[in-house]
mmCIF file of the C-alpha atoms, coordinates in Angstrom:
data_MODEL
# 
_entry.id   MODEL 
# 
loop_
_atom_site.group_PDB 
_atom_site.id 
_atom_site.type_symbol 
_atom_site.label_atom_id 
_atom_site.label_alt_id 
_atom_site.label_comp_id 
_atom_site.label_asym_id 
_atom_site.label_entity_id 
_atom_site.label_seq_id 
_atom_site.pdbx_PDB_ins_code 
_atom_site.Cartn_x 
_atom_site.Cartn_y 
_atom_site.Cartn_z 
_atom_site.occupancy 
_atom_site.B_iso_or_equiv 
_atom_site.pdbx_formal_charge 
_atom_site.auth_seq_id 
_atom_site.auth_comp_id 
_atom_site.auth_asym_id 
_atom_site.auth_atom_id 
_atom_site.pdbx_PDB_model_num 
ATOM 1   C CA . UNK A 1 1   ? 64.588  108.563 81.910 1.00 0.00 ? 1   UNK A CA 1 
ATOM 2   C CA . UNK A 1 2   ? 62.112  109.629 79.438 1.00 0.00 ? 2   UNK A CA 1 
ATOM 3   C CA . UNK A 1 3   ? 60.588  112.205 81.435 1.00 0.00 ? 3   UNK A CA 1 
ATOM 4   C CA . UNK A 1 4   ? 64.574  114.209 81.593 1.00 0.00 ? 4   UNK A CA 1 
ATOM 5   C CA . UNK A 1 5   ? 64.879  113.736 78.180 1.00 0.00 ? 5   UNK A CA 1 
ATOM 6   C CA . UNK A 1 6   ? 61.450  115.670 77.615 1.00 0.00 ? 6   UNK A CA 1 
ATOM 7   C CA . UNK A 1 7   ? 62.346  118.087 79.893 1.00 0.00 ? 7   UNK A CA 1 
ATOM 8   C CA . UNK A 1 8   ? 65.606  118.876 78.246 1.00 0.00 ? 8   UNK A CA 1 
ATOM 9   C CA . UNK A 1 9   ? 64.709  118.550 74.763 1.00 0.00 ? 9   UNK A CA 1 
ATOM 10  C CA . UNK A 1 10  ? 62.145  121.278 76.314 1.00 0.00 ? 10  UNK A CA 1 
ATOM 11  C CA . UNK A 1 11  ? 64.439  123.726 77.780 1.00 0.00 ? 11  UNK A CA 1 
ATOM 12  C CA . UNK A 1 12  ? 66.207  123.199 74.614 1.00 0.00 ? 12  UNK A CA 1 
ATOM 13  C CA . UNK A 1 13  ? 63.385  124.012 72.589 1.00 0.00 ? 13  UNK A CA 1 
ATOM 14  C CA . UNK A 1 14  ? 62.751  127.150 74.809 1.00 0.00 ? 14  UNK A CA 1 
ATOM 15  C CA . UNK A 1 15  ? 66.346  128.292 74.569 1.00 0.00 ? 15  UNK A CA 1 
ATOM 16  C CA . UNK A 1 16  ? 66.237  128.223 70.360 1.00 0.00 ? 16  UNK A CA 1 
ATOM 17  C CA . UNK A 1 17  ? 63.006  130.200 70.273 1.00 0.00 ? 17  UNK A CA 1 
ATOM 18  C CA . UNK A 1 18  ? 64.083  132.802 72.712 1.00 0.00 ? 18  UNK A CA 1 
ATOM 19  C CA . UNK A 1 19  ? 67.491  133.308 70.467 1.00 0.00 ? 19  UNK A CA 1 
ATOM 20  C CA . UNK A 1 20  ? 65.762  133.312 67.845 1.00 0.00 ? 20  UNK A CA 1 
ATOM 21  C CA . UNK A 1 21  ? 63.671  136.254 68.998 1.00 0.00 ? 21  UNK A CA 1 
ATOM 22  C CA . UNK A 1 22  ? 65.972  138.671 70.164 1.00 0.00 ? 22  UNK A CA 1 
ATOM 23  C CA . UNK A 1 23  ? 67.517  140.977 67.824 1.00 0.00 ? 23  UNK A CA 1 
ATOM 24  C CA . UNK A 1 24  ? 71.399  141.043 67.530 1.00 0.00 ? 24  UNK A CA 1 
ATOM 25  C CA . UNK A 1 25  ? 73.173  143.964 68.562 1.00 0.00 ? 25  UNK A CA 1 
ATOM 26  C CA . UNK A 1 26  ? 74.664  145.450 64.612 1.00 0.00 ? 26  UNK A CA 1 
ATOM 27  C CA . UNK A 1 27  ? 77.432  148.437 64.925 1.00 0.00 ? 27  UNK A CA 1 
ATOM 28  C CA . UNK A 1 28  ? 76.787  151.818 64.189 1.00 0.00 ? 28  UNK A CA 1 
ATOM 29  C CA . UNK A 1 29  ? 76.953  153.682 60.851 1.00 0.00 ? 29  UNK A CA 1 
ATOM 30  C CA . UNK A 1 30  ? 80.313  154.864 59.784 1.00 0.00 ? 30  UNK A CA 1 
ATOM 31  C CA . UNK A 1 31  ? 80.105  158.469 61.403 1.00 0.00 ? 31  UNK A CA 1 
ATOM 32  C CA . UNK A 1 32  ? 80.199  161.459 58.869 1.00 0.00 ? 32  UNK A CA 1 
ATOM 33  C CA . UNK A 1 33  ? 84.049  163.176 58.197 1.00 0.00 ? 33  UNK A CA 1 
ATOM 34  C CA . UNK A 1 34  ? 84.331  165.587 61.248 1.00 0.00 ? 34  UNK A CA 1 
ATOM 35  C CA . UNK A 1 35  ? 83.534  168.796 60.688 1.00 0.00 ? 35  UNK A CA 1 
ATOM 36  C CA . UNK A 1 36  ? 85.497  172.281 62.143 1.00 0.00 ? 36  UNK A CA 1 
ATOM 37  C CA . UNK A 1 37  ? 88.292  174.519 60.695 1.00 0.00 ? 37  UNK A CA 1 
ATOM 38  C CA . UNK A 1 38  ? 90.716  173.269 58.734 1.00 0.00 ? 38  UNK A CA 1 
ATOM 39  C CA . UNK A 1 39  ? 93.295  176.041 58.952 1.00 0.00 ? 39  UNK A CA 1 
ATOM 40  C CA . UNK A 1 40  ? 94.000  176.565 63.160 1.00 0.00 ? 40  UNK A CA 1 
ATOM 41  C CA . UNK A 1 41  ? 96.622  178.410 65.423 1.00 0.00 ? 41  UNK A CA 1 
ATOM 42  C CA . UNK A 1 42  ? 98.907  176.334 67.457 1.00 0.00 ? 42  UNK A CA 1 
ATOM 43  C CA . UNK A 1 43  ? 97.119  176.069 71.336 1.00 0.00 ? 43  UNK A CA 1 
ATOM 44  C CA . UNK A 1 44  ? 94.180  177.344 70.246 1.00 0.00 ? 44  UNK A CA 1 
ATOM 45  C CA . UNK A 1 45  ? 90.863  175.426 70.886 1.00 0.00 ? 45  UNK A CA 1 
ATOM 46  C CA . UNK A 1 46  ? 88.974  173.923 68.316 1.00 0.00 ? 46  UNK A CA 1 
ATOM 47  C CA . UNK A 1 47  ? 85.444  172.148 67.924 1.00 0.00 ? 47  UNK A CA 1 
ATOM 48  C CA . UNK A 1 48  ? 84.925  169.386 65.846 1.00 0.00 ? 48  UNK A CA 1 
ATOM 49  C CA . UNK A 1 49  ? 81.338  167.767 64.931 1.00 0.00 ? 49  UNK A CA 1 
ATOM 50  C CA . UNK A 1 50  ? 80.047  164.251 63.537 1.00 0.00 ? 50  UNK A CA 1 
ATOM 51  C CA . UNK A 1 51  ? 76.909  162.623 63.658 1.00 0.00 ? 51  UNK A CA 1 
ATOM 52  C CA . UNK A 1 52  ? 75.971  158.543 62.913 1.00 0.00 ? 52  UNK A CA 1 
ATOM 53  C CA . UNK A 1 53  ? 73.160  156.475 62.996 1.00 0.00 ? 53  UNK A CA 1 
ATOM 54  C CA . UNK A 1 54  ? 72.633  153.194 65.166 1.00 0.00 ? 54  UNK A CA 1 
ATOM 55  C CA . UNK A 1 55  ? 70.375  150.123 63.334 1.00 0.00 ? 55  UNK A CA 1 
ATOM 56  C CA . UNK A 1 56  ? 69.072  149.111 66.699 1.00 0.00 ? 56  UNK A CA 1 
ATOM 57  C CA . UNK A 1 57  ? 68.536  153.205 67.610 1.00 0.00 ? 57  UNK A CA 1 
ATOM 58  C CA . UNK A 1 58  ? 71.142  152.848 70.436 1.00 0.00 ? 58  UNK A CA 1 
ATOM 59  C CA . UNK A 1 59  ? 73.046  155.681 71.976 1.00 0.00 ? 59  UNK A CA 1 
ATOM 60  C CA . UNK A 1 60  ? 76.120  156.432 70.711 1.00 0.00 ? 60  UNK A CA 1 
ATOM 61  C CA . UNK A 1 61  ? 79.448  157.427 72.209 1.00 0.00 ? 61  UNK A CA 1 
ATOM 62  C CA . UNK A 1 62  ? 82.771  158.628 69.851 1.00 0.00 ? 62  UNK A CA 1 
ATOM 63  C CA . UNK A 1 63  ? 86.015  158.415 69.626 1.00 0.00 ? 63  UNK A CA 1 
ATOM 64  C CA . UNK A 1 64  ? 88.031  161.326 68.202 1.00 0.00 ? 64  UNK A CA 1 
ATOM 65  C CA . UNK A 1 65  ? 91.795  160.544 66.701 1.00 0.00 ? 65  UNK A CA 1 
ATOM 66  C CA . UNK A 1 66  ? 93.374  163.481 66.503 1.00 0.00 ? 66  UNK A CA 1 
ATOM 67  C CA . UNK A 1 67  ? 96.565  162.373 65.270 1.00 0.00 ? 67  UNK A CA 1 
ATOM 68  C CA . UNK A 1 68  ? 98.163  163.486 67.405 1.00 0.00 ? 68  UNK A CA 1 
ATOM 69  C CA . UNK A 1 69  ? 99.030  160.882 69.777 1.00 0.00 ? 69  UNK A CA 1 
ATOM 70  C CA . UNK A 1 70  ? 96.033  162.069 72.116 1.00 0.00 ? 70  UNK A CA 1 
ATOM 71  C CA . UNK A 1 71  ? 92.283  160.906 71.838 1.00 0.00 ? 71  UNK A CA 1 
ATOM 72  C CA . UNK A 1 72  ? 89.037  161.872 73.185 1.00 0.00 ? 72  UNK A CA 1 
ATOM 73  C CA . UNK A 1 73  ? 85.766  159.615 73.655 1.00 0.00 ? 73  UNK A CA 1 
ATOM 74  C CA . UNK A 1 74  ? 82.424  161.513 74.196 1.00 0.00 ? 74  UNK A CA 1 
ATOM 75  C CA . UNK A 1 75  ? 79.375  161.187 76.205 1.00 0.00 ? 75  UNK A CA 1 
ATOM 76  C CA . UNK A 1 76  ? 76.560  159.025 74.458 1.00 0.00 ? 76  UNK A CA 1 
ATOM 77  C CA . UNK A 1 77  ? 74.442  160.429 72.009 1.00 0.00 ? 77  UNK A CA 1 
ATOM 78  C CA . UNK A 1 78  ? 71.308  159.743 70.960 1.00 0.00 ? 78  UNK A CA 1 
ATOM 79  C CA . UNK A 1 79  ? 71.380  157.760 67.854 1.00 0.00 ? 79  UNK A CA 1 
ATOM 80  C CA . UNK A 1 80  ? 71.805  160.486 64.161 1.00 0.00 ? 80  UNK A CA 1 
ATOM 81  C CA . UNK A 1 81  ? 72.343  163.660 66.900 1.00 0.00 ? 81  UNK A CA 1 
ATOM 82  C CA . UNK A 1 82  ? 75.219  165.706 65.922 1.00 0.00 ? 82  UNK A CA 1 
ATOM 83  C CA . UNK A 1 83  ? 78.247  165.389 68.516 1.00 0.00 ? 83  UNK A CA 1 
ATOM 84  C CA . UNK A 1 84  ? 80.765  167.750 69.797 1.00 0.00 ? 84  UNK A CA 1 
ATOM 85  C CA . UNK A 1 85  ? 84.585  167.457 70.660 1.00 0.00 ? 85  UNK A CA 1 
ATOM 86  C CA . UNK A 1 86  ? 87.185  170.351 71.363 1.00 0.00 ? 86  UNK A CA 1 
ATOM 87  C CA . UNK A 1 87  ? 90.995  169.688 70.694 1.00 0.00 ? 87  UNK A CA 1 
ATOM 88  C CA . UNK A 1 88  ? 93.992  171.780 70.766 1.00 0.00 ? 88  UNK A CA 1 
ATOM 89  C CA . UNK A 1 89  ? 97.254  170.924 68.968 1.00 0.00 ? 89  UNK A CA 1 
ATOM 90  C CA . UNK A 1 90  ? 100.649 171.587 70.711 1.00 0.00 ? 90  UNK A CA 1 
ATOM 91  C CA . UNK A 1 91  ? 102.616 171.464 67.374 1.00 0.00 ? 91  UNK A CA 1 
ATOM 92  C CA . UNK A 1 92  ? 102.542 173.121 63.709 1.00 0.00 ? 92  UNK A CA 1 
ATOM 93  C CA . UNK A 1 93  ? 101.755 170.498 61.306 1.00 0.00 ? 93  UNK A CA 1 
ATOM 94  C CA . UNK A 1 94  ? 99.029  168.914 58.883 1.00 0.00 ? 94  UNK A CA 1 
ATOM 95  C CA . UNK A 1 95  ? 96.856  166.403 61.336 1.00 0.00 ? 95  UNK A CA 1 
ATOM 96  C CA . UNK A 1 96  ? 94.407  163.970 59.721 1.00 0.00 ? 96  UNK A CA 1 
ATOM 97  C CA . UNK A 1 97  ? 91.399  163.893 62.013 1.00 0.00 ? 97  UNK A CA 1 
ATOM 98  C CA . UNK A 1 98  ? 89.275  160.767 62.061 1.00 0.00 ? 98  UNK A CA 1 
ATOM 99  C CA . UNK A 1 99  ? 86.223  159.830 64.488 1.00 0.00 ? 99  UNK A CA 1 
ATOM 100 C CA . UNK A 1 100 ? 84.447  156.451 64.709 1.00 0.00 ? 100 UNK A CA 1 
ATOM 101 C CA . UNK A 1 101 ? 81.401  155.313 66.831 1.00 0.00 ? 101 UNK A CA 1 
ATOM 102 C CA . UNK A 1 102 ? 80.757  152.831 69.309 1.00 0.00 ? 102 UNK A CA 1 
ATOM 103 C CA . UNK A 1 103 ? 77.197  151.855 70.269 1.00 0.00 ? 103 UNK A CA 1 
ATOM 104 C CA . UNK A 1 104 ? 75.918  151.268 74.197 1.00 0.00 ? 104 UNK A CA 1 
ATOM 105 C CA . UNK A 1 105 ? 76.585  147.743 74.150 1.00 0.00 ? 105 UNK A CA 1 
ATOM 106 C CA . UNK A 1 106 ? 80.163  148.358 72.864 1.00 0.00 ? 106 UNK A CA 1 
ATOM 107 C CA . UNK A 1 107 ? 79.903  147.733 68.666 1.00 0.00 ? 107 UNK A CA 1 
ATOM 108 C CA . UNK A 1 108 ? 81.970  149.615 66.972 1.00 0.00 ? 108 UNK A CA 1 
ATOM 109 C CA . UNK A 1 109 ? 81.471  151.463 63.563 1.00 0.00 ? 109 UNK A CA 1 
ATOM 110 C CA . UNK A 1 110 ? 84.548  151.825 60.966 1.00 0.00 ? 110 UNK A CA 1 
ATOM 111 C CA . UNK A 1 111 ? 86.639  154.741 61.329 1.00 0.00 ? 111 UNK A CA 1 
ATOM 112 C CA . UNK A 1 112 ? 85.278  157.976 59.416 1.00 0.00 ? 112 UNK A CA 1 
ATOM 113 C CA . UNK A 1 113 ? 86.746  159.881 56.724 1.00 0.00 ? 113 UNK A CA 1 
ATOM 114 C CA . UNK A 1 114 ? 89.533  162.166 57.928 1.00 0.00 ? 114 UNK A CA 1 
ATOM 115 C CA . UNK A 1 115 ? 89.532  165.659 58.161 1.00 0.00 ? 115 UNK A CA 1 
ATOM 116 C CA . UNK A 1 116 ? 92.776  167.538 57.389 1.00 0.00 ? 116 UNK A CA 1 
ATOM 117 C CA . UNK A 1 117 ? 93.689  170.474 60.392 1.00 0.00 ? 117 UNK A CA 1 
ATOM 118 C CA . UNK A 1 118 ? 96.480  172.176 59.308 1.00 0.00 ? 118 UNK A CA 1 
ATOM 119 C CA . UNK A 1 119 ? 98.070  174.148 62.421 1.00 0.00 ? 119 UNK A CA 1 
ATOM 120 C CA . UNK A 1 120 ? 100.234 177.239 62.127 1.00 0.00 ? 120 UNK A CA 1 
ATOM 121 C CA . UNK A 1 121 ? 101.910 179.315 64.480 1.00 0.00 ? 121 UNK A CA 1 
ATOM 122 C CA . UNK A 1 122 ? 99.607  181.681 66.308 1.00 0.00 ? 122 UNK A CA 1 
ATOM 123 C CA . UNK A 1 123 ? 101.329 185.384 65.874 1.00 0.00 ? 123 UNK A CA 1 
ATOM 124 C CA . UNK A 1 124 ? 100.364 188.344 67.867 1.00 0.00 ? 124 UNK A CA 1 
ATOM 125 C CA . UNK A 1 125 ? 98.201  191.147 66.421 1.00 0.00 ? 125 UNK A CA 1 
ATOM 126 C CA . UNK A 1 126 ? 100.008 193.888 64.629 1.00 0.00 ? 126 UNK A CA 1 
ATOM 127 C CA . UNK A 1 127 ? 100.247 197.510 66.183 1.00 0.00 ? 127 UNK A CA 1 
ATOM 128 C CA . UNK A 1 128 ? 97.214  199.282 66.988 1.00 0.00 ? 128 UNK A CA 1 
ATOM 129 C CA . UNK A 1 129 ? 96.533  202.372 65.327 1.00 0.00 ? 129 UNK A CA 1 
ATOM 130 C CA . UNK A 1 130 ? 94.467  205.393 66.457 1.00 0.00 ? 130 UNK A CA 1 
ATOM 131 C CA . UNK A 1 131 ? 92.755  207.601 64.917 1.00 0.00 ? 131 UNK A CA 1 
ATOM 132 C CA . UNK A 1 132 ? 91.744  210.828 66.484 1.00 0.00 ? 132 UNK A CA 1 
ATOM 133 C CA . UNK A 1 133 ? 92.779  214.517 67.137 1.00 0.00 ? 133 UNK A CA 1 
ATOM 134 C CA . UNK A 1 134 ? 96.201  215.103 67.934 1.00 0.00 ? 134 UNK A CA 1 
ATOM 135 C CA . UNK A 1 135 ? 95.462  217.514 70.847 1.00 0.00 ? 135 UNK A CA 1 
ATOM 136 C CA . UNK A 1 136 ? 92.613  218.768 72.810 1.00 0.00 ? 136 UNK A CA 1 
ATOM 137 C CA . UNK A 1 137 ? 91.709  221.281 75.279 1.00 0.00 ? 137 UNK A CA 1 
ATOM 138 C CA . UNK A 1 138 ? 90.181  220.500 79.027 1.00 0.00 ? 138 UNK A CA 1 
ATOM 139 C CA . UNK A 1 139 ? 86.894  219.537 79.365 1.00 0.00 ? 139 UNK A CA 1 
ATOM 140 C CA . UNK A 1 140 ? 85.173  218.999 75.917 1.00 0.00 ? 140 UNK A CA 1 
ATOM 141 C CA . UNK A 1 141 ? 84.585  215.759 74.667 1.00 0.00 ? 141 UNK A CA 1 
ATOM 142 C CA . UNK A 1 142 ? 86.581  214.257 71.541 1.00 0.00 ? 142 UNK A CA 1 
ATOM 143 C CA . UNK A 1 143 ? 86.202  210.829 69.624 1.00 0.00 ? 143 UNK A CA 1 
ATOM 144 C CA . UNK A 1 144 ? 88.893  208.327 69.156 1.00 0.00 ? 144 UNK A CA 1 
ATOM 145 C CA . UNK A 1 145 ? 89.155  205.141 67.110 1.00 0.00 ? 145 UNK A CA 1 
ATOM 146 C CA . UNK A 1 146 ? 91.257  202.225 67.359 1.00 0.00 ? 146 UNK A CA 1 
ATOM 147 C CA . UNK A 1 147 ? 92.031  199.692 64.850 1.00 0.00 ? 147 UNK A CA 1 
ATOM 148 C CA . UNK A 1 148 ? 94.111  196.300 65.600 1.00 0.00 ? 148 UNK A CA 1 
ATOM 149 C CA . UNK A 1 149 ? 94.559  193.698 62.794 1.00 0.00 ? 149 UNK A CA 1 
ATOM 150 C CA . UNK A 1 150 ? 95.202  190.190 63.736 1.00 0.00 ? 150 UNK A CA 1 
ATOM 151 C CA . UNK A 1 151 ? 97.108  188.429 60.866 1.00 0.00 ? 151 UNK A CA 1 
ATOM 152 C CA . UNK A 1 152 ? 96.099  185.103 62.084 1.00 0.00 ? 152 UNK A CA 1 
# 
């Protein structure tokens, strides 16, 4: 009986020195307020970029909120490199964009500061207009310019 209860208090023993030993798993860093235009034209794609850093050094993955209803997680990252996401917003309006991290063994940081996107309508270019001579004769050469203005 004596020789279980040595062998227990032993694996015991073992178990409380190797737990002791290994380092627990911490979330990463808030990630820095995403970065990208603020001022955007409905449908068109945008890229967004945040970076954070991981205690343990573990890659990181994010998650973007774009507020509007939709969100996108990335690939992992290497701990502090700067990540990329691309979004395009369906409908005018002022969207608060907000990313947060989440760490290889699935810790996840707070959620960063958000970024405001405002999204307007995206309007055509106005007229072209050319410059140039008005007429020409066959055969020679002339030089004509063209200038188109997009308002957006």
């Amino acid at each position: 009986m004596k020789h279980k209860a040595f062998i227990l208090f032993l694996i015991i023993g073992i178990a409380l020195l190797f737990s002791a030993g290994c380092k627990k798993n911490k979330p990463p860093e808030t990630p820095d307020k995403p970065a990208g235009r603020t001022t955007v034209g409905i449908n068109a794609v945008n890229e967004y970029t945040t970076k954070a850093r991981d205690p343990n050094n573990d890659e990181i993955r994010y998650i973007f909120d774009w507020d509007d209803g939709k969100m996108d997680t990335t690939d992992y990252y290497a701990s502090d490199s700067t990540a990329k996401a691309s979004h395009a917003w369906a409908d005018t309006g002022t969207y608060a964009v907000k990313v947060r991290a989440q760490d290889k063994k699935t810790a996840l940081s707070s959620w960063s500061d958000s970024l405001e996107v405002t999204v307007k309508p995206n309007r055509a270019p106005n007229k072209p207009s050319v410059l140039g001579p008005p007429f020409g004769q066959p055969n020679l050469r002339y030089t004509f310019k063209a200038i188109i203005t997009d308002p957006d």
